[in-house]
Backbone bond lengths (Angstrom), bond angles and torsions (degrees), N, CA, C in turn:
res aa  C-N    CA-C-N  psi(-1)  N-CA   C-N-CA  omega(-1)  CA-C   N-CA-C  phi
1 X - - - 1.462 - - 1.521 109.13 -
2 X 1.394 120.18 107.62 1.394 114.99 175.68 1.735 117.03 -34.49
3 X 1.560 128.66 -55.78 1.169 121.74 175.13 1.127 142.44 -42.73
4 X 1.805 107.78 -2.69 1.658 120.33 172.29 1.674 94.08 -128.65
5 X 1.067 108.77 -19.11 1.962 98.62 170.30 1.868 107.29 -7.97
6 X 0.596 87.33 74.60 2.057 57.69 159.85 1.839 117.57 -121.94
7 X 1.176 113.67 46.02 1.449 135.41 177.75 1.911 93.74 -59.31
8 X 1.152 85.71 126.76 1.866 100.52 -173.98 1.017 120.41 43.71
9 X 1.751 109.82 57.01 1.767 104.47 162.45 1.327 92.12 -124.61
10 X 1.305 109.26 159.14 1.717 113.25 176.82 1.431 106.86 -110.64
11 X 1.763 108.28 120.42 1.065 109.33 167.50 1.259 130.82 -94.53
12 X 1.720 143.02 137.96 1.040 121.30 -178.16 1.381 88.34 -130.94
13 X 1.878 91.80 139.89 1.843 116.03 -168.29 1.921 93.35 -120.11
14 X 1.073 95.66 125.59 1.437 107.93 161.94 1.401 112.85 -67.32
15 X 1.143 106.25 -173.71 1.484 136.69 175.82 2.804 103.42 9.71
16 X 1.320 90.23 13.81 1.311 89.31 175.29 1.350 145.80 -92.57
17 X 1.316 104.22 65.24 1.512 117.08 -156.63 1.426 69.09 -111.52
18 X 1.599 158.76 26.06 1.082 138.55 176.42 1.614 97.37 172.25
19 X 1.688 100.39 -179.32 1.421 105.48 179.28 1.508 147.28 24.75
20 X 1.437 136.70 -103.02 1.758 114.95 173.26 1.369 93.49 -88.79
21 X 1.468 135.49 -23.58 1.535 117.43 -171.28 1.710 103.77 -79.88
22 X 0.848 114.00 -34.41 1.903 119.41 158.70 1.693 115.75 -47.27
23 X 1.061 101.10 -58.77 1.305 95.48 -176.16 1.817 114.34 -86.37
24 X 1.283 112.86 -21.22 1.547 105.73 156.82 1.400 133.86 -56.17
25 X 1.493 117.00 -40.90 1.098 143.16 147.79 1.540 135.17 -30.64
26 X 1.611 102.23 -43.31 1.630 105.91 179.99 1.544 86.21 -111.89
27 X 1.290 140.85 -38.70 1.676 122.32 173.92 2.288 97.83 -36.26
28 X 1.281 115.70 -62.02 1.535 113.23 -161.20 1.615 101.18 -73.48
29 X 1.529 128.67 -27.80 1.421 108.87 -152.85 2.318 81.23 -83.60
30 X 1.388 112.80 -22.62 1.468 98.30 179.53 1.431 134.66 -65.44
31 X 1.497 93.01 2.28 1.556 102.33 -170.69 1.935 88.24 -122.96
32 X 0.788 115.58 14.01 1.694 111.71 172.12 1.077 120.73 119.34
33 X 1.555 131.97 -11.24 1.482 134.41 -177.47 1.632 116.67 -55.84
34 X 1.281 117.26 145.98 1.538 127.56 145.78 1.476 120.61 -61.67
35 X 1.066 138.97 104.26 1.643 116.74 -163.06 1.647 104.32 -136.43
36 X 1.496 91.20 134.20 1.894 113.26 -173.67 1.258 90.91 -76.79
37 X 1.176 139.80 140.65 1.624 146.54 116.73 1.142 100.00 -87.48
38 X 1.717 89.94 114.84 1.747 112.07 -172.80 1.653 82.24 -125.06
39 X 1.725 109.62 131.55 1.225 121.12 145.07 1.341 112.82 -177.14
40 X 1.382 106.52 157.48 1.645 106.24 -179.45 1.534 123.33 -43.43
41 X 1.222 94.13 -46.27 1.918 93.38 -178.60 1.483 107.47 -82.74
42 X 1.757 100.80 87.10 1.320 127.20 174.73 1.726 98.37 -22.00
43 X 1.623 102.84 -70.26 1.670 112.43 -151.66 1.892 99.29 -61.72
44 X 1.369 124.78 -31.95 1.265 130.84 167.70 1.216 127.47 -19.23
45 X 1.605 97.70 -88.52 1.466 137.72 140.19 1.442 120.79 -3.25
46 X 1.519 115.93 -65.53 1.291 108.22 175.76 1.526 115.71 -96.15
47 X 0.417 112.47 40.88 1.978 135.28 -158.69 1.821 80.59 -115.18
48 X 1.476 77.24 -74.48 1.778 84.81 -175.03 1.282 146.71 -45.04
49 X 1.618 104.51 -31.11 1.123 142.47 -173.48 1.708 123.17 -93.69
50 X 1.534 94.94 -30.50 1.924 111.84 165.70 1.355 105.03 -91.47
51 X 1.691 135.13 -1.21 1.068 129.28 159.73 1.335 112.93 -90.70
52 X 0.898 124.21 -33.31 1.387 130.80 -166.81 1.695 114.46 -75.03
53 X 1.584 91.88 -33.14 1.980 105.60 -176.84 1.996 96.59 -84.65
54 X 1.436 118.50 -4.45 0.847 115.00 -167.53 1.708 109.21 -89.80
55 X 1.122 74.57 -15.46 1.714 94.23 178.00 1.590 115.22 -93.51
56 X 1.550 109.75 -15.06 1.353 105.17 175.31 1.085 117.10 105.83
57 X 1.538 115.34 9.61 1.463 122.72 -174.31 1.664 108.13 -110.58
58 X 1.352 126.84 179.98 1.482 116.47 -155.73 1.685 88.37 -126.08
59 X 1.563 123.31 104.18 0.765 134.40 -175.74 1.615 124.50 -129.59
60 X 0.954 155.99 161.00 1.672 153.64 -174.40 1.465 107.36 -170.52
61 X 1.205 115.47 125.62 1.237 122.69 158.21 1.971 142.09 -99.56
62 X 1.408 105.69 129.34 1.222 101.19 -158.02 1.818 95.39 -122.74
63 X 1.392 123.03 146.51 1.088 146.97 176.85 1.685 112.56 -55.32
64 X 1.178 140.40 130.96 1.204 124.54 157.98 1.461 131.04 -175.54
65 X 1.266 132.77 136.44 1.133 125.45 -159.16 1.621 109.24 -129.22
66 X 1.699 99.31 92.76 1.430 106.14 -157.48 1.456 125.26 -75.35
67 X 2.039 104.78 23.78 1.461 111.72 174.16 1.751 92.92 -105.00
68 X 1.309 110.94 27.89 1.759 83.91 173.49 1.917 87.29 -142.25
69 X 1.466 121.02 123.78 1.087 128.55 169.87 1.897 114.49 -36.25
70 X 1.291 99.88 -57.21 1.730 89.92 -169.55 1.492 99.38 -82.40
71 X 1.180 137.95 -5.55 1.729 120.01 147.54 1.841 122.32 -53.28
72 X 1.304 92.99 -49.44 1.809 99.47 -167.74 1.289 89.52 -88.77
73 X 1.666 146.87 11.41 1.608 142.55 137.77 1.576 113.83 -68.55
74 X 1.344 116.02 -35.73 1.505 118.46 -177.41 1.207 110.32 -82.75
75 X 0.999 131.65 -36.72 1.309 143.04 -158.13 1.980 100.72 -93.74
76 X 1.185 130.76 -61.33 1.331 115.86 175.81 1.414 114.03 -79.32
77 X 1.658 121.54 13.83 1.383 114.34 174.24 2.001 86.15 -99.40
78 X 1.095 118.46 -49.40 1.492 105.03 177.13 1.561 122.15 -50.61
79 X 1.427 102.31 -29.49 1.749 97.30 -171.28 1.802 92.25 -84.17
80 X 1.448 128.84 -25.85 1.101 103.53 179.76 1.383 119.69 -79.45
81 X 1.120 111.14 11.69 1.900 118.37 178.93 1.782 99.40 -79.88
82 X 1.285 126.64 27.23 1.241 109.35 -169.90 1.563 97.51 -123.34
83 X 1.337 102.82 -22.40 1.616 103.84 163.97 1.587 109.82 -166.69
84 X 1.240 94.42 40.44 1.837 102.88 165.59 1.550 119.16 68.27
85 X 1.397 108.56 -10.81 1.564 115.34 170.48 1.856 107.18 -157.71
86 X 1.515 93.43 172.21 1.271 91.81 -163.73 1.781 100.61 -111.24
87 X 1.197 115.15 141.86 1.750 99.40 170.36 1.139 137.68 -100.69
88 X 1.484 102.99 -36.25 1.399 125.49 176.33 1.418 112.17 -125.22
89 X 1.122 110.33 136.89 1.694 133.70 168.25 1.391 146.37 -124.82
90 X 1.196 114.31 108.01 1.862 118.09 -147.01 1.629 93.52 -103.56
91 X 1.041 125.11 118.17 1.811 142.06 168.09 0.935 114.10 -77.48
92 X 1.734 121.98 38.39 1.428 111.05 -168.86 1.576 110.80 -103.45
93 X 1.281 134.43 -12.44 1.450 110.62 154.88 1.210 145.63 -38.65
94 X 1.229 130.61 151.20 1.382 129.67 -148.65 1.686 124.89 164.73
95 X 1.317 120.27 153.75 1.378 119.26 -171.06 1.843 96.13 -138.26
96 X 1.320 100.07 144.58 1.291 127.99 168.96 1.804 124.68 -93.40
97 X 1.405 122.43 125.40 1.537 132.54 -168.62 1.043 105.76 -140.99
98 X 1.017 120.99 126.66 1.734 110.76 168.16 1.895 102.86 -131.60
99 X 1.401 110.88 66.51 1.106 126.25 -156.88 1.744 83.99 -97.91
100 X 1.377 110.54 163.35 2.039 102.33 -172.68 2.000 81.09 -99.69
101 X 1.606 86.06 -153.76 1.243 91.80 -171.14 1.551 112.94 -110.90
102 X 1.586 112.42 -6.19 1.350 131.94 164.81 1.100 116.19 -69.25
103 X 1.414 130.25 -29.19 1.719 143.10 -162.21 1.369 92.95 -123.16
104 X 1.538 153.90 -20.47 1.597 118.59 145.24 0.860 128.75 -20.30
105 X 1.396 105.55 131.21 1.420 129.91 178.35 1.716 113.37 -110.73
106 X 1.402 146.71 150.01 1.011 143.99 152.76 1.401 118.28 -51.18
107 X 1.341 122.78 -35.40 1.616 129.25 171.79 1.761 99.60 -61.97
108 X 1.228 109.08 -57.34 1.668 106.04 -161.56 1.480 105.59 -60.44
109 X 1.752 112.95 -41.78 2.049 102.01 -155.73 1.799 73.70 -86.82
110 X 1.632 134.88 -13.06 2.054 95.00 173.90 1.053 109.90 -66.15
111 X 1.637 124.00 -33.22 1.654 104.71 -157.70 1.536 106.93 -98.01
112 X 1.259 114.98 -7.02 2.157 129.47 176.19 2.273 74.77 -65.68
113 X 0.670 108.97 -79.12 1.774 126.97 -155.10 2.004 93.07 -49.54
114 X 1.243 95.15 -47.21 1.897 93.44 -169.52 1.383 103.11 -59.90
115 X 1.746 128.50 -38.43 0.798 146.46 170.00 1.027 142.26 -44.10
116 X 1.466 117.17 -53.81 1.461 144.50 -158.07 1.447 113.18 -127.06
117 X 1.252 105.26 -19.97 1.663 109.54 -176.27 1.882 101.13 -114.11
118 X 1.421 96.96 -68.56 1.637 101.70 178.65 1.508 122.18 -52.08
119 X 1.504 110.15 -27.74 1.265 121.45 173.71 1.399 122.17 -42.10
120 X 1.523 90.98 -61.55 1.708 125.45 177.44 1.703 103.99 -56.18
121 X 1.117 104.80 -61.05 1.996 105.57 169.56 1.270 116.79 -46.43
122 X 1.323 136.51 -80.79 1.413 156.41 140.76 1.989 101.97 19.41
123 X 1.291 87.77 -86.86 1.477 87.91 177.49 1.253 133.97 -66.87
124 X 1.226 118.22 -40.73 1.924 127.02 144.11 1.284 120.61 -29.03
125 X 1.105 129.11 -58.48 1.365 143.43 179.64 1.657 109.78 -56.11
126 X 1.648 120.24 -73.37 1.228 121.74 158.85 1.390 134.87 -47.00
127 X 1.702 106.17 -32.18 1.688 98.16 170.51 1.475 116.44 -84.02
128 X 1.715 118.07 -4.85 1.177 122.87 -169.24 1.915 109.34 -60.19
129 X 1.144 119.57 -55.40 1.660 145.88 165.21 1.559 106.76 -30.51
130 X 1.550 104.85 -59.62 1.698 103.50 177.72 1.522 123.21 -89.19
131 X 1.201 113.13 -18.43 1.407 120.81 139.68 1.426 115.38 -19.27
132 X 2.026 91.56 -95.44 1.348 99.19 174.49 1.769 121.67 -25.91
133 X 1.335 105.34 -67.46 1.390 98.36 -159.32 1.767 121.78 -56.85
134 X 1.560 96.03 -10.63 1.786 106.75 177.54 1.695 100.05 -90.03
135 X 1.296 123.86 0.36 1.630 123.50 161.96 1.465 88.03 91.82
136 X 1.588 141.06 14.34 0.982 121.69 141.16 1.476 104.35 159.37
137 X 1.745 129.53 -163.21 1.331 117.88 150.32 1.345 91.96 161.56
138 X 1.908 139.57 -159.53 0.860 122.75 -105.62 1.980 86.91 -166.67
139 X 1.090 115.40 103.50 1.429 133.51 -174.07 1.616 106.19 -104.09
140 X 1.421 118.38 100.44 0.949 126.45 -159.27 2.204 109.25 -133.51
141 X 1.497 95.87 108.94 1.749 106.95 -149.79 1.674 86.32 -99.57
142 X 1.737 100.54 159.76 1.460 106.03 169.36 1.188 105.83 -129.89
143 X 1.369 105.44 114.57 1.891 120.74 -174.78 2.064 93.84 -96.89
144 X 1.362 73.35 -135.79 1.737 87.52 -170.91 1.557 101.76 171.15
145 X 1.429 110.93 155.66 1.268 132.31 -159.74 1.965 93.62 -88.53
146 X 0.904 104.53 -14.89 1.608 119.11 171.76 1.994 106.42 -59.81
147 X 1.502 81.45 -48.37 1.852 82.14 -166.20 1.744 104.38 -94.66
148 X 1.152 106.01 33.09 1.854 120.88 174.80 1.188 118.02 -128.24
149 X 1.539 125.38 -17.84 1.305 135.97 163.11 1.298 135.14 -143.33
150 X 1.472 113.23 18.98 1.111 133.08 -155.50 1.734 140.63 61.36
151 X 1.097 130.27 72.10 1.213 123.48 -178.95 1.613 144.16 -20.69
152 X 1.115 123.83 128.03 1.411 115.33 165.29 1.274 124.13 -81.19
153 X 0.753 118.20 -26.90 2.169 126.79 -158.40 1.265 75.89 -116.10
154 X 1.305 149.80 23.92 1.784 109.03 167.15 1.556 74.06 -133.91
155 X 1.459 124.45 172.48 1.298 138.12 142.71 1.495 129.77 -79.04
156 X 1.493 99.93 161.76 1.352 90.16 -154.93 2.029 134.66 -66.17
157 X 1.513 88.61 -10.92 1.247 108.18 178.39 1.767 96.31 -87.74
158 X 1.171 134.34 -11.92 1.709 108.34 154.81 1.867 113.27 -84.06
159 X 1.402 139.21 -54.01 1.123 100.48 129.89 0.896 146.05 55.03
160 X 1.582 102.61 -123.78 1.571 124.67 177.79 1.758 103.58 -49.95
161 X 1.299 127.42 -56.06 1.238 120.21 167.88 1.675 138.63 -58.52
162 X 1.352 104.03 -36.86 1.702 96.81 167.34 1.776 112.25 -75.99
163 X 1.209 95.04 -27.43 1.564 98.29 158.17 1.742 136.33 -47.42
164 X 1.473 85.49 -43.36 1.316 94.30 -179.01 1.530 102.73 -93.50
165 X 1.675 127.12 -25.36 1.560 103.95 179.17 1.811 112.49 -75.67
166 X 1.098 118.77 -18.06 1.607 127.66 154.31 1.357 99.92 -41.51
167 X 1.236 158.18 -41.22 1.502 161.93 -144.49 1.462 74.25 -114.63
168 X 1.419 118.46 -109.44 1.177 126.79 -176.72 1.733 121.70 25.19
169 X 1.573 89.30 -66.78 1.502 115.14 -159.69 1.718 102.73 -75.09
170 X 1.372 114.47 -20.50 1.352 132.95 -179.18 1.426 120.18 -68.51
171 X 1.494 95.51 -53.35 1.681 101.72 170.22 1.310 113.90 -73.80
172 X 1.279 133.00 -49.78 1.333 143.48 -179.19 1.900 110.86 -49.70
173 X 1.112 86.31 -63.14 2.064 88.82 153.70 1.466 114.13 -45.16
174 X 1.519 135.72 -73.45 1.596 122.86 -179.57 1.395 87.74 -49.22
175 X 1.534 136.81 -101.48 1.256 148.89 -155.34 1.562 112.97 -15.94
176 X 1.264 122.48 -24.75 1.549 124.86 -153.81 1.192 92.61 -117.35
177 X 1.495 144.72 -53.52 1.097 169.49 136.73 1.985 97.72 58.84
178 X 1.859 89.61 -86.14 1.715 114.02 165.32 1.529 105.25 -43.12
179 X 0.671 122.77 -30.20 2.024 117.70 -164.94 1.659 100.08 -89.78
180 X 1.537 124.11 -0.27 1.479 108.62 -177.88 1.589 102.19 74.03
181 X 1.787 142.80 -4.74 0.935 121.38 154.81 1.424 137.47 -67.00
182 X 1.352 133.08 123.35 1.655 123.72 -178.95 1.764 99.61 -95.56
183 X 1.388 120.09 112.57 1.280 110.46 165.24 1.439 121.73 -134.60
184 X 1.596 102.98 116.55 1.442 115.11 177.62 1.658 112.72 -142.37
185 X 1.436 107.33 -166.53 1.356 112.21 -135.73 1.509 115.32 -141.21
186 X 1.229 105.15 134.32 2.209 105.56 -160.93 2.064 81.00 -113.95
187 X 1.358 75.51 136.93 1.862 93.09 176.88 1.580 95.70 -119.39
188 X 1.391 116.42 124.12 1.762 110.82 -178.32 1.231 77.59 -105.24
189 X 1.737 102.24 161.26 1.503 125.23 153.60 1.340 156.50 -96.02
190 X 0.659 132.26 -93.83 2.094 128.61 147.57 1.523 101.00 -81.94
191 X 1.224 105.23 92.11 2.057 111.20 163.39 1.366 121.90 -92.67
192 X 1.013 116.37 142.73 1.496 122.26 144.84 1.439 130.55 -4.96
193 X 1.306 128.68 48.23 1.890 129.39 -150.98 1.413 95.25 -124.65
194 X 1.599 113.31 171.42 1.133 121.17 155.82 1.458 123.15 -69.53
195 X 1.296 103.44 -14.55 1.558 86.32 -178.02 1.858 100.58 -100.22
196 X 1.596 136.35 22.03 1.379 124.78 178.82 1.619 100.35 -142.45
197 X 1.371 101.58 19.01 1.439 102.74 -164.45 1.927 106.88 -83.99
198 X 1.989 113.91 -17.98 1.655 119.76 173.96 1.625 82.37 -93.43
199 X 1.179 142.52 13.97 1.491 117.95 -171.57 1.540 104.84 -100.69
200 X 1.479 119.67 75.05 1.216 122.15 177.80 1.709 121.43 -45.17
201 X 1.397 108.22 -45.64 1.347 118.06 -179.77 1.400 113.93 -59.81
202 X 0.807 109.22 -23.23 2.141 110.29 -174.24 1.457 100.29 -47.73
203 X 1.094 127.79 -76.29 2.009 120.17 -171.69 1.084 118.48 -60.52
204 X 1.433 132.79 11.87 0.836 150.88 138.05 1.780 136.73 -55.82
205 X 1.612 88.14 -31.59 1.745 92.08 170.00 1.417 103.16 -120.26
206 X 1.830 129.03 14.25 1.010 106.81 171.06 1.830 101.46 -113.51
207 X 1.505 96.36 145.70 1.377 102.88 -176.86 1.767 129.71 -56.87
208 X 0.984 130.97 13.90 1.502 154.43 -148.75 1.643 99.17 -154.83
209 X 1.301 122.34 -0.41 1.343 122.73 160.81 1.708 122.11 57.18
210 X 1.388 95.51 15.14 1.727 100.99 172.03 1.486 106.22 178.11
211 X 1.584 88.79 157.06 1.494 110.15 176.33 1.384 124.06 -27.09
212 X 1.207 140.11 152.67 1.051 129.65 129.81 1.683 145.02 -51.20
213 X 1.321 129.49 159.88 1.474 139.45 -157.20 1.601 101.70 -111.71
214 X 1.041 127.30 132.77 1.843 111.83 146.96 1.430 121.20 -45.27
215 X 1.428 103.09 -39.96 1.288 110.82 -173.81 1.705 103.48 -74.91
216 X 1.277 133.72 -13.33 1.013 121.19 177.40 1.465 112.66 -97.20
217 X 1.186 108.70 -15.71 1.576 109.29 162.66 1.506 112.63 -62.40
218 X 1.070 122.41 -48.52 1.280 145.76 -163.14 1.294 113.09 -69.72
219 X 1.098 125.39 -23.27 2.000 136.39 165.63 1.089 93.30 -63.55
220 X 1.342 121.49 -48.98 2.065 115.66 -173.54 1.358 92.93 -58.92
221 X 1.417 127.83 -44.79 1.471 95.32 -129.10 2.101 82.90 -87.69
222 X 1.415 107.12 -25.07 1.344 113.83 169.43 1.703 115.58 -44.23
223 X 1.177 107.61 -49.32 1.548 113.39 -166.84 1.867 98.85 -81.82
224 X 1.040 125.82 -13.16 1.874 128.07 173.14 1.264 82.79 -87.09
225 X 1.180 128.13 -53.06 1.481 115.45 -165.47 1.630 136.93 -64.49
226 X 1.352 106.92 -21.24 1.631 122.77 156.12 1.807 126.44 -98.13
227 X 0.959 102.78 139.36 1.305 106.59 140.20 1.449 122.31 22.96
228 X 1.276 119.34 -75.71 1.413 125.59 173.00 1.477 126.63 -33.62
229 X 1.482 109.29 -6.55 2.118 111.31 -147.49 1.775 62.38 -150.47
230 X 1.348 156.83 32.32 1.206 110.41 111.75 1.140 148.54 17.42
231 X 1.354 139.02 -110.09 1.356 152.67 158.88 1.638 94.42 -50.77
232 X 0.741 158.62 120.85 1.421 175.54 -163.44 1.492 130.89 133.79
233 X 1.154 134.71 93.51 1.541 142.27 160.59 1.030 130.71 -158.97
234 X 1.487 109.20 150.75 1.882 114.89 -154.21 1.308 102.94 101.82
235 X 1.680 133.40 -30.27 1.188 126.17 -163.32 1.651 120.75 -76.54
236 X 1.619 105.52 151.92 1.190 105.27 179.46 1.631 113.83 -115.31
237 X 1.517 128.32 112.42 1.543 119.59 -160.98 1.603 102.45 -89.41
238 X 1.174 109.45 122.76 1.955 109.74 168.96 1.410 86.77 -94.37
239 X 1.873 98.15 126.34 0.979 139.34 163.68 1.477 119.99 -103.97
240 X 1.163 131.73 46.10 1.656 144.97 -137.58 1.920 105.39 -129.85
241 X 0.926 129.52 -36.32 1.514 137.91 -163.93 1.292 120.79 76.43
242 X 1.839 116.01 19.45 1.233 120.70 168.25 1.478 111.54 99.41
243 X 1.451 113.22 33.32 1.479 126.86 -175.35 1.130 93.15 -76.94
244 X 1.914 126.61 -58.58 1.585 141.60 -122.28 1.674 74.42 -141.08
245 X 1.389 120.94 119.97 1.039 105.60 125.67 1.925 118.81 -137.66
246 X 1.398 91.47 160.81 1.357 83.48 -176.48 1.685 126.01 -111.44
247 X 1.449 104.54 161.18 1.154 110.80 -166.02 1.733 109.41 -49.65
């Protein structure tokens, strides 16, 4: 279907040596993408990436640790060596806390925030330039239904960050607008994790009667990622089964 074509665009997926950045990753490289498996756990990463070419798909893995600026500089200047610009960009790295708000620490909400928020900046910012010069492409953030109404199971400094890449993703949408970039943002809801995996009761309060999938996160971030979401930016997709919805 031409509207998911993406034959010679290079995608680069954060944090996807596993889970929705894994499965975002092989949803685009099956329809034609170039695709980075970018994440800190180097050996992960290419784990991921020699499985994925094993299958016949066009994959490379690159190192990166998107809380330190001259990492997420090395790393999207290498993935753009594959065709001189970059097209697509997945914000899906990220760390999990479910620290309360009595037991914050100043160490824990800097590195939840360097992580989860700066991450998201960091790489936006640098892919914004090679974007441009490919006449445009497609900035695509991973919030959570946590940072829209406040979370229970996460602490408050994760939160505070999907909260803020919801903002984030807002300005970066006006700002990008002129450049042919569309960049917006999939919020999943109660998933499939280690931390909800003894929580029998959860599909129980969501209307769709079960957990969420990576892979069902991952249709959003698939469907921002083609063609189809055109006219689309600024937006935020609940990926939830009808827990959250909003007005």
């Amino acid at each position: 279907m031409k509207y998911t074509d993406l034959t010679g665009k290079v995608a680069v997926v954060t944090g996807s040596a596993r889970g929705i950045g894994y499965e975002s990753a092989k949803m685009m490289a099956e329809v034609g993408a170039k695709v980075v498996i970018s994440d800190i756990n180097a050996e992960g990463a290419e784990k991921t990436a020699a499985a994925m070419r094993a299958d016949g798909l066009d994959a490379v893995a690159i190192a990166c640790d998107v809380s330190k600026e001259e990492s997420v500089k090395a790393m999207l200047a290498e993935a753009a060596k594959l065709k001189g610009t970059i097209d697509i960009l997945v914000n899906n790295a990220g760390i999990l806390d479910p620290t309360s708000i009595p037991e914050m620490t100043v160490e824990k909400w800097d590195r939840m925030l360097a992580i989860n928020l700066r991450g998201v900046q960091l790489c936006s910012q640098h892919a914004m330039p090679l974007m441009t010069k490919g006449g445009g492409g497609r900035i695509i953030n991973m919030s959570s239904q946590g940072g829209q109404f406040g979370g229970f199971l996460a602490g408050v400094h994760y939160t505070a960050a999907k909260g803020g890449i919801i903002a984030l993703t807002k300005a970066y949408a006006r700002y990008c607008a002129e450049f042919q970039i569309n960049v917006n943002c999939v919020a999943p809801g109660f998933m499939l994790t280690d931390m909800t995996k003894d929580r029998e009761n959860y599909p129980e309060i969501v209307p769709l009667k079960r957990l969420g999938t990576a892979l069902d996160a991952a249709k959003a971030v698939f469907f921002l990622a083609t063609s189809l979401s055109d006219y689309i930016t600024g937006a935020t997709i609940d990926v939830n089964g009808g827990y959250y919805m909003r007005a």
